[in-house]
C-alpha positions as CSV (number, residue, x, y, z in Angstrom):
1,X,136.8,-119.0,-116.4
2,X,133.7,-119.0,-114.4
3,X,134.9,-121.4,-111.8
4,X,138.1,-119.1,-111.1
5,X,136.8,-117.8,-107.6
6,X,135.4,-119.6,-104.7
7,X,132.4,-117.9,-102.4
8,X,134.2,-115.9,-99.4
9,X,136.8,-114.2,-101.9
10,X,137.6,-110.3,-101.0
11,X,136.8,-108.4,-104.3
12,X,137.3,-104.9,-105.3
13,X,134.2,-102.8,-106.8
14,X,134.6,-100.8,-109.6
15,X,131.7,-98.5,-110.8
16,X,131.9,-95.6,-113.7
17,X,129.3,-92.9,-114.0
18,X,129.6,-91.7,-117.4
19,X,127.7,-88.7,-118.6
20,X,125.3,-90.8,-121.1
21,X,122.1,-92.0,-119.2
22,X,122.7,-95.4,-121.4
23,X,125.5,-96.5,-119.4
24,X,124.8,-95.1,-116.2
25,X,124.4,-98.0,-113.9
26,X,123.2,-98.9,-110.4
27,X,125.8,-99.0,-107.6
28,X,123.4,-100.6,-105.1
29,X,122.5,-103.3,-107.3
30,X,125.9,-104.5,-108.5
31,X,126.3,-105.1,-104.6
32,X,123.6,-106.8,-104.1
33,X,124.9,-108.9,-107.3
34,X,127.8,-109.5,-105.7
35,X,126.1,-110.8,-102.3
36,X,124.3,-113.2,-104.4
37,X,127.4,-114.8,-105.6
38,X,128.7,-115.2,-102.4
39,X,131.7,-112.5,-102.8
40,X,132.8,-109.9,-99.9
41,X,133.1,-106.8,-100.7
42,X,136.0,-105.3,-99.4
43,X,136.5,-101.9,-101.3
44,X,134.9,-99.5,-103.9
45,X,136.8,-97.2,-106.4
46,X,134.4,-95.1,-108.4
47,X,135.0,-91.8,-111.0
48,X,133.3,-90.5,-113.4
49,X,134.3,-90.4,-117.0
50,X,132.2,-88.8,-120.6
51,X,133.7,-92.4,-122.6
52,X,135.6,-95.8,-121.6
53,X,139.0,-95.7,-122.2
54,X,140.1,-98.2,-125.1
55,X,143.1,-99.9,-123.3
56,X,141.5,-100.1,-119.4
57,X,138.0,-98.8,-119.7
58,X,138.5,-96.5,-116.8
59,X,142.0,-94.7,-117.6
60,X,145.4,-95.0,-117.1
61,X,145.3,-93.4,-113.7
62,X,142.3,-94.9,-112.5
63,X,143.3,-98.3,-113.2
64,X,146.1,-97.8,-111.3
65,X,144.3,-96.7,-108.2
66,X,142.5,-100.0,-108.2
67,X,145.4,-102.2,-108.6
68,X,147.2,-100.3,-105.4
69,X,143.8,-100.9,-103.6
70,X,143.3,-104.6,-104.6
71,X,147.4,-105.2,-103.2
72,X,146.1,-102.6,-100.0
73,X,142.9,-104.1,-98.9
74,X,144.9,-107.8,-100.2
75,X,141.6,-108.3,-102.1
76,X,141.3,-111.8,-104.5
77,X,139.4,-109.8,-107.9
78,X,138.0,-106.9,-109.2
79,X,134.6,-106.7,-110.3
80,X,133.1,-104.3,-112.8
81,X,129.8,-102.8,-113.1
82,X,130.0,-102.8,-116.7
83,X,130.7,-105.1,-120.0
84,X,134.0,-104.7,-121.0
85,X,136.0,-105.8,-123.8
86,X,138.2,-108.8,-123.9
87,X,141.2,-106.3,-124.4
88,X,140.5,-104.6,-121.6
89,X,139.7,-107.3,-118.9
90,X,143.4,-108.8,-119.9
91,X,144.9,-105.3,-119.5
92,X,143.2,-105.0,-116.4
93,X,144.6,-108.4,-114.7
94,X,147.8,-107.5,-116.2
95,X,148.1,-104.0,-114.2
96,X,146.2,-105.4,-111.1
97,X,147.6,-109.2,-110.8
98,X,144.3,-110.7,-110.2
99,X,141.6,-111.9,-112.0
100,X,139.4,-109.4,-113.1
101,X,135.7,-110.2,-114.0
102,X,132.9,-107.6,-115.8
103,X,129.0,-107.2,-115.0
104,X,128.3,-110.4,-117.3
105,X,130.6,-112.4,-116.2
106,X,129.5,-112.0,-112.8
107,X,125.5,-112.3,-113.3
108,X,126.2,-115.6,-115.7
109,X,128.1,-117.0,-112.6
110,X,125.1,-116.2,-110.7
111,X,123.2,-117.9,-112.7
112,X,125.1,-121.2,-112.6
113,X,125.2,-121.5,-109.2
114,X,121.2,-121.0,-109.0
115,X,120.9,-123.4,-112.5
116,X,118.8,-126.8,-110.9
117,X,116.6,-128.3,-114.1
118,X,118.6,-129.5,-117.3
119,X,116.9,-127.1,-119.2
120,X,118.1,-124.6,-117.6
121,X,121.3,-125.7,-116.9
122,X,121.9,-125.9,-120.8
123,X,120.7,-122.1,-121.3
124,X,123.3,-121.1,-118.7
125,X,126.0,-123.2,-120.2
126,X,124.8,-122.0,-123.7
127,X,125.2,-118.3,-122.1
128,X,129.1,-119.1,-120.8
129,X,129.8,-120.4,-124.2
130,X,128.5,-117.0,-126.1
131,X,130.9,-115.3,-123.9
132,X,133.4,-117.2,-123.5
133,X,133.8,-117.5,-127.5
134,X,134.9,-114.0,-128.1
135,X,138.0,-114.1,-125.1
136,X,139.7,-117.9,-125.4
137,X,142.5,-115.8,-126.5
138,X,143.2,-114.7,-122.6
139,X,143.5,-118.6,-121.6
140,X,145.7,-119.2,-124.4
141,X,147.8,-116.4,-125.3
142,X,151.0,-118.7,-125.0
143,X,149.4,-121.1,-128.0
144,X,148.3,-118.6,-130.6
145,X,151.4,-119.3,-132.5
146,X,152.6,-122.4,-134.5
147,X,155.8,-124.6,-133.5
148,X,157.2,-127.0,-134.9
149,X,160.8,-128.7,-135.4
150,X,162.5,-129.4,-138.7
151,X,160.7,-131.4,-141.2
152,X,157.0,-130.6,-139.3
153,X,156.4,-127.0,-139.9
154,X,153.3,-126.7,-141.5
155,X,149.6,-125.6,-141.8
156,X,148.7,-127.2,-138.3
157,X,145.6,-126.6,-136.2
158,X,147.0,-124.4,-133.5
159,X,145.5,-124.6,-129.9
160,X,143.3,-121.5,-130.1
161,X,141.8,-122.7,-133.2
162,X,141.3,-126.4,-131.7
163,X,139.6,-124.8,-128.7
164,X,137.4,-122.7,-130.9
165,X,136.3,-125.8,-132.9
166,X,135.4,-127.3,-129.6
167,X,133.5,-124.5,-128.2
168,X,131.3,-123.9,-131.5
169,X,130.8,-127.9,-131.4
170,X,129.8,-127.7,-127.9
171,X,127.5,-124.8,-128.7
172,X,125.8,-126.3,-131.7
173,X,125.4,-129.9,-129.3
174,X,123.4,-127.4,-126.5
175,X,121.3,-125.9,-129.0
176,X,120.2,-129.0,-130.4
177,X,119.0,-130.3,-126.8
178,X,117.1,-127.1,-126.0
179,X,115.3,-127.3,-129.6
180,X,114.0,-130.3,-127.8
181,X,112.9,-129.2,-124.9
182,X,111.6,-126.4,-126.3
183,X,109.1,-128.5,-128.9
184,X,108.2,-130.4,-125.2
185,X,107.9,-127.3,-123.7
186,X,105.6,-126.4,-127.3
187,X,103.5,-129.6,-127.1
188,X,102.3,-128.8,-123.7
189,X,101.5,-124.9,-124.4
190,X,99.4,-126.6,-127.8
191,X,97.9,-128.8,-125.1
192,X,96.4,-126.0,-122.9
193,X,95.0,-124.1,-126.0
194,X,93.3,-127.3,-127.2
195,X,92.1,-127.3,-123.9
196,X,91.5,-123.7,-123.3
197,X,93.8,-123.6,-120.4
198,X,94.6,-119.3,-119.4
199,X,98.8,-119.4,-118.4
200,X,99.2,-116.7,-116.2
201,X,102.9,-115.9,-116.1
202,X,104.8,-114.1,-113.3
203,X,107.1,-111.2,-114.1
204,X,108.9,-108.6,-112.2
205,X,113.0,-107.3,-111.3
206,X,114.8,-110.3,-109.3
207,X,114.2,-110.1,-105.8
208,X,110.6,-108.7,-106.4
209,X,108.8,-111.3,-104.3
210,X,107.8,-113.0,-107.4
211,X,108.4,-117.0,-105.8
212,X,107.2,-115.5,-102.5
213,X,104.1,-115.3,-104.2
214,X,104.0,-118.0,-106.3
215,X,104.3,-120.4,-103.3
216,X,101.3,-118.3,-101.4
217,X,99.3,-119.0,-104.0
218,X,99.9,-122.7,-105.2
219,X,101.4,-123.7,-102.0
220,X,105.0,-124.9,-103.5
221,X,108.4,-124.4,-102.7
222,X,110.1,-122.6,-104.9
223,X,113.4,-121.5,-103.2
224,X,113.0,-117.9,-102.3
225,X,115.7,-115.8,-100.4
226,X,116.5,-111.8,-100.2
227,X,119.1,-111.9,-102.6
228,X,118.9,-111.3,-106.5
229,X,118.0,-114.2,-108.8
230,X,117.1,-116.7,-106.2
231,X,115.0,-118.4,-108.7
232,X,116.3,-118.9,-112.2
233,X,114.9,-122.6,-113.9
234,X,111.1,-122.0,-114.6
235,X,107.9,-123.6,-112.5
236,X,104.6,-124.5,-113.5
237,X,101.8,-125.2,-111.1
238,X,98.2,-125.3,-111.5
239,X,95.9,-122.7,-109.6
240,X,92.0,-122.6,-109.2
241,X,89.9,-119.4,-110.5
242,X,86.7,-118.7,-109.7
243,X,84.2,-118.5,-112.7
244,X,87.4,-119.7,-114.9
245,X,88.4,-123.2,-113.4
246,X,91.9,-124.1,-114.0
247,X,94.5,-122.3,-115.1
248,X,98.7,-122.2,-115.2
249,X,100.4,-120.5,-113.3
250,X,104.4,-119.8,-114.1
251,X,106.9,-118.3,-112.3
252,X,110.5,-116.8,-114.6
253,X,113.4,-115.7,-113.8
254,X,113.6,-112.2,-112.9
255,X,114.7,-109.4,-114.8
256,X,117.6,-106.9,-114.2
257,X,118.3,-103.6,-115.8
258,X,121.2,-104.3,-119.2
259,X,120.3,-107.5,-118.7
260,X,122.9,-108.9,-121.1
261,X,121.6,-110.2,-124.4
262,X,123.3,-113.6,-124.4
263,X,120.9,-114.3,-121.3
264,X,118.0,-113.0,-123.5
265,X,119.2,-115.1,-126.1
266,X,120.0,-118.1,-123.7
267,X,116.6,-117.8,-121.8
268,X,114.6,-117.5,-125.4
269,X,112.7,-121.1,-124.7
270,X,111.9,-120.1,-121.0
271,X,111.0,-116.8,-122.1
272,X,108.6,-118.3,-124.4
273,X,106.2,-119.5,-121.7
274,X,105.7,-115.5,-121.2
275,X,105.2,-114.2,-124.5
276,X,102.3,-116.4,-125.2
277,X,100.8,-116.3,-121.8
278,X,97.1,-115.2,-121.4
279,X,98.1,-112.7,-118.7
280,X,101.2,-110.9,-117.1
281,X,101.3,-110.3,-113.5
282,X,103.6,-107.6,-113.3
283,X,105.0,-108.5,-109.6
284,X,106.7,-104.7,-107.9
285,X,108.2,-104.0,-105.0
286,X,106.3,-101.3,-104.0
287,X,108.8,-100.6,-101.2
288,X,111.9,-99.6,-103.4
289,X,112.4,-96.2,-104.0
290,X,113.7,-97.1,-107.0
291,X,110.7,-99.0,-108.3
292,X,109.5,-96.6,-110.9
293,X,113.1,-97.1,-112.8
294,X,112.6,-101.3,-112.0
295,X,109.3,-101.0,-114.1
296,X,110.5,-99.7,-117.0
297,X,113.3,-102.2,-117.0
298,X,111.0,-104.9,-116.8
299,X,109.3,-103.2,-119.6
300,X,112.2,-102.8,-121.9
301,X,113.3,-106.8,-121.7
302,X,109.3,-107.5,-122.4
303,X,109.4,-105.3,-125.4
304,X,112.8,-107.2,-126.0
305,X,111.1,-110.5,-125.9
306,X,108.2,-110.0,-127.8
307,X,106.3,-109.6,-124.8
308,X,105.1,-106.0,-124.6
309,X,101.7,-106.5,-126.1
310,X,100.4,-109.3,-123.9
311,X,97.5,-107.6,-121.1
312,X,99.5,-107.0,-117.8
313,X,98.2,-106.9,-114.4
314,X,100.5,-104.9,-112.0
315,X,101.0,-106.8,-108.7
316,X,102.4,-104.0,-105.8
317,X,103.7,-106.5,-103.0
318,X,105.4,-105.6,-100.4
319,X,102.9,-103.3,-98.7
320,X,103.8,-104.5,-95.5
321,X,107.1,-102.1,-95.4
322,X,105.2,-99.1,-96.3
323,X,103.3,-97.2,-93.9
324,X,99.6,-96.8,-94.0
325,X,98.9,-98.9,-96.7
326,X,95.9,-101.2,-97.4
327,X,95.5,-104.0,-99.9
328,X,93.2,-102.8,-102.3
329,X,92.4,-103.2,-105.7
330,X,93.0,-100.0,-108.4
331,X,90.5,-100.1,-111.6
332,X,90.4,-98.0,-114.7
333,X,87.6,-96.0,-116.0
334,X,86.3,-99.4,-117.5
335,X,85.8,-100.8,-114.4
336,X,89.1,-103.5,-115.0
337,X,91.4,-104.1,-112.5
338,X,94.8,-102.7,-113.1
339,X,96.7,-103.2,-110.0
340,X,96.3,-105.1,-107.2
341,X,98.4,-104.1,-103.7
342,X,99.3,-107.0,-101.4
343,X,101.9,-108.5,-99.0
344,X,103.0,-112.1,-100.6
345,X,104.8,-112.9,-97.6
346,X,102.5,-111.8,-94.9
347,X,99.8,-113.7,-97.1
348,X,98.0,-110.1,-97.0
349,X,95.3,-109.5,-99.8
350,X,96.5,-112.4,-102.1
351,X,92.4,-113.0,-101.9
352,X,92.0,-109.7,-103.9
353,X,94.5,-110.9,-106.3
354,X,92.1,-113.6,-107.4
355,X,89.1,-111.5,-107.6
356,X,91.7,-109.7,-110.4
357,X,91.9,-112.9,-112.2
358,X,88.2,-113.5,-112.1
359,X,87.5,-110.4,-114.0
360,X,90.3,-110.2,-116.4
361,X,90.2,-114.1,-117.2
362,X,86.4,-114.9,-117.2
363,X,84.5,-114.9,-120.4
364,X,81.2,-115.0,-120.1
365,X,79.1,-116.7,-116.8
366,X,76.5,-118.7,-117.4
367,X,74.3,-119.3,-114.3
368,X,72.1,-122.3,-115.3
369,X,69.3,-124.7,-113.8
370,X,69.3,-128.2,-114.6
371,X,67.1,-130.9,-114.2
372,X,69.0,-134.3,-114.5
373,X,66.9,-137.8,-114.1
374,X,68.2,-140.5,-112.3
375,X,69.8,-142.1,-115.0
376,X,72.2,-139.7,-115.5
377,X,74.0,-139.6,-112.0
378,X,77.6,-139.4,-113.8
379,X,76.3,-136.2,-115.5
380,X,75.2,-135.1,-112.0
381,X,78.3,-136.3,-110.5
382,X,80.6,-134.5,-113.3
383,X,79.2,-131.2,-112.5
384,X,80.0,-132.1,-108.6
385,X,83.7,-132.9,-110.1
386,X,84.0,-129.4,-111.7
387,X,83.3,-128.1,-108.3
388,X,80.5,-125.5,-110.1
389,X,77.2,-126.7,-108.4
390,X,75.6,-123.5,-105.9
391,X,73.3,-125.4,-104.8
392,X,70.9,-128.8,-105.4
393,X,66.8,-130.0,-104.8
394,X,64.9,-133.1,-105.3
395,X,61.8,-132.6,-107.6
396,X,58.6,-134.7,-107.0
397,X,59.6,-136.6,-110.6
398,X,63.2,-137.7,-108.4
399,X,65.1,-135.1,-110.7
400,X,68.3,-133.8,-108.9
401,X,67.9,-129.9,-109.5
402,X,71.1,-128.5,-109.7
403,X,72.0,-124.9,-109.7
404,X,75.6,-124.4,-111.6
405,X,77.7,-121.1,-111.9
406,X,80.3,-121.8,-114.2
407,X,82.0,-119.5,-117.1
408,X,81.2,-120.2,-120.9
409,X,83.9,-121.7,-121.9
410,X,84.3,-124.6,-119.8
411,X,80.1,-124.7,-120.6
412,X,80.8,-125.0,-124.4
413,X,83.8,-127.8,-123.9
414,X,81.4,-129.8,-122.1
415,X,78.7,-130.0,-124.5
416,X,81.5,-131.1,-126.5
417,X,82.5,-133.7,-124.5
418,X,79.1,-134.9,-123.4
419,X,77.1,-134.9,-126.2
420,X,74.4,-131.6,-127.1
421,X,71.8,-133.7,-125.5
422,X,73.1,-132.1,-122.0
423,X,71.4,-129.0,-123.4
424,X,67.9,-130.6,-123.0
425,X,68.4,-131.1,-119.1
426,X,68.8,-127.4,-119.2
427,X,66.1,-125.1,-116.8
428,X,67.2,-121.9,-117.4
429,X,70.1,-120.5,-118.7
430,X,71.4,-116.9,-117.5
431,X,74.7,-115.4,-118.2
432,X,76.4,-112.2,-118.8
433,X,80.1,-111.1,-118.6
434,X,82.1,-110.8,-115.3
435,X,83.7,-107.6,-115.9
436,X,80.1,-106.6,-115.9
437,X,79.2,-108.6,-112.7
438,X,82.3,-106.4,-111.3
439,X,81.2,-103.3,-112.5
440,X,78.2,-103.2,-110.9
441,X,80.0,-104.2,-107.1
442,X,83.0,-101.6,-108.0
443,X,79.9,-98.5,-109.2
């Protein structure tokens, strides 16, 4: 069903307000929804009701408003803001003679067409199936009885039930290939904790400027565009801290408000990478009136996902629509960072951002002296490799005296890996925390 319009087809809107906040949804954003899949809107029929009607979701009347305007405006489907039932989406394309799609149907198609890795092609397919499951019925209406001639009546496998066996084959297949990928996926987050690795994960509602950002900071290309859910399939890429060394970072697919819970359900491996990140950056468009409401969706889906308690750095981009606004960094009584404003796209305070992940990733600095002999010029050249050396002398002896700033953890893993007797090279050691270090810049 999901390849039964092309891009450039007229469509008719169709948007309820009902009186329960639950089901109110946005207007604005189901157009923008529809932009993304490539669908003119040619015509909007709203109303308000208290409940959906059982046989069209919008009433008798009402429903046939929209078909007269689908024949007037000679429109190709008719697109709802809402889920409906498979009842009424046939009753609708009976009245209105054209194919008649609901919210989910319409972001899943989104989806699809923005779909690039195998993984998350799979999740999308995996999604279609979920749905699809529950509405064969409207394909196959004309096979939901048994036939037969004389002599082969009989308990047969009718068509609907053959498709249904398919479909829950088909289902089963995809799940088995993402439980794969999703132990691959599981290997390499075990890797990173072995190794002590921080994941920084980017979240945010689509069209955010999340990718924007991502490709300022690791210098990728990530497709990025105005339009919601430009980037769906998940990307890892490795970033640089100061006083932390390196870390992942990972951009997601964005959130939307009722996001439907077959996508939640679908997404669940990708989803993974941000419940167990170290640190959510909370990307907002700071420039949306509406942003306050986009928060708390994001909020809601994290909570969904398990996500809720992980530390969260809020990210206000966009600054460069707003009037009067500097990138700046907002702290709490502690002295953490808790926001950080910046322009992604006009590559405006994304500096500050990394001063944010200094403090809220760093452990503990050490600021060391080291006095390595000749002999050990791979030790000397190791610390060169780590890119931690301030600065470096020549003592009378012909020791290298080095001067390192690095943060205890990667300290600890390389006594580890070297051997304790890198302790006895040691000058002096120094160190204190960096939330400390920034306390005393921010006071």
């Amino acid at each position: 069903m999901f390849d039964r319009y092309e891009a450039g087809e007229q469509a008719v809107l169709v948007h309820v307000s009902f009186t329960d906040e639950n089901n109110k949804e946005d207007l604005d954003e189901l157009k923008l929804l529809v932009s993304s899949a490539g669908v003119n809107s040619v015509a909007t029929v709203t109303g308000p009701r208290k409940s959906p009607h059982a046989r069209y979701f919008v009433g008798t009347g009402k429903a046939q408003e929209i078909a007269d305007t689908v024949r007037t405006m000679e429109a190709d489907i008719v697109i709802f803001n809402h889920a409906l039932t498979p009842a009424q989406l046939r009753n609708m394309e009976k009245i209105c003679e054209c194919l008649v799609l609901d919210r989910t149907a319409l972001i899943l198609d989104i989806f699809a067409q923005r779909a690039r890795t195998y993984e998350g092609k799979l999740q999308v397919e995996l999604a279609q199936l979920h749905y699809m499951s529950s509405r064969l019925i409207r394909g196959w209406s004309h096979l939901d009885k048994q036939k037969g001639g004389v002599g082969m009546r009989g308990p047969g496998e009718t068509q609907l039930e053959s498709d249904r066996r398919l479909l829950s084959a088909r289902i089963t297949t995809i799940k088995s290939r993402l439980e794969k990928v999703a132990k691959q996926r599981e290997q390499g987050r075990r890797s990173r904790l072995r190794n002590e690795v921080p994941t920084v994960s980017l979240v945010g509602y689509t069209n955010a400027g999340k990718s924007t950002l991502f490709n300022q900071i690791t210098a990728a290309k990530v497709y990025a565009a105005d339009q919601l859910f430009a980037t769906l399939d998940p990307t890892l890429r490795k970033i640089t801290v100061d006083d932390v060394g390196t870390c992942i970072l990972a951009d997601t697919v964005g959130f939307i408000r009722h996001l439907p819970h077959d996508l939640v359900a679908a997404f669940k491996a990708t989803l993974q990478e941000t419940r167990e990140a170290t640190l959510l950056l909370h990307v907002i468009d700071c420039s949306d009136e509406n942003y306050l409401a986009n928060v708390d969706a994001v909020e809601d889906v994290l909570n969904e996902i398990d996500a809720g308690e992980v530390p969260t750095l809020m990210v206000m981009n966009k600054i460069d629509a707003l009037e009067q606004a500097e990138p700046r960094i907002d702290y709490d009584e502690l002295g953490q960072p808790i926001r950080v404003w910046l322009s992604a796209q006009k590559n405006i305070g994304v500096d500050l951002l990394f001063n944010a992940l200094t403090s809220l990733l760093s452990g503990k600095i050490r600021s060391l002296q080291l006095s390595i002999p000749p002999a050990q010029g791979k030790l000397r050249a190791l610390f060169y490799q780590l890119e931690c050396i301030e600065n470096e002398a020549y003592a009378e002896n012909g020791n290298s005296v080095i001067n390192i700033r690095l943060n205890n953890t990667d300290w600890q893993r390389l006594i580890k890996q070297e051997g304790d007797y890198i302790e006895e090279f040691v000058v002096d050691d120094n160190y204190q925390t960096v939330a400390e270090l920034d306390k005393e810049e921010w006071t």
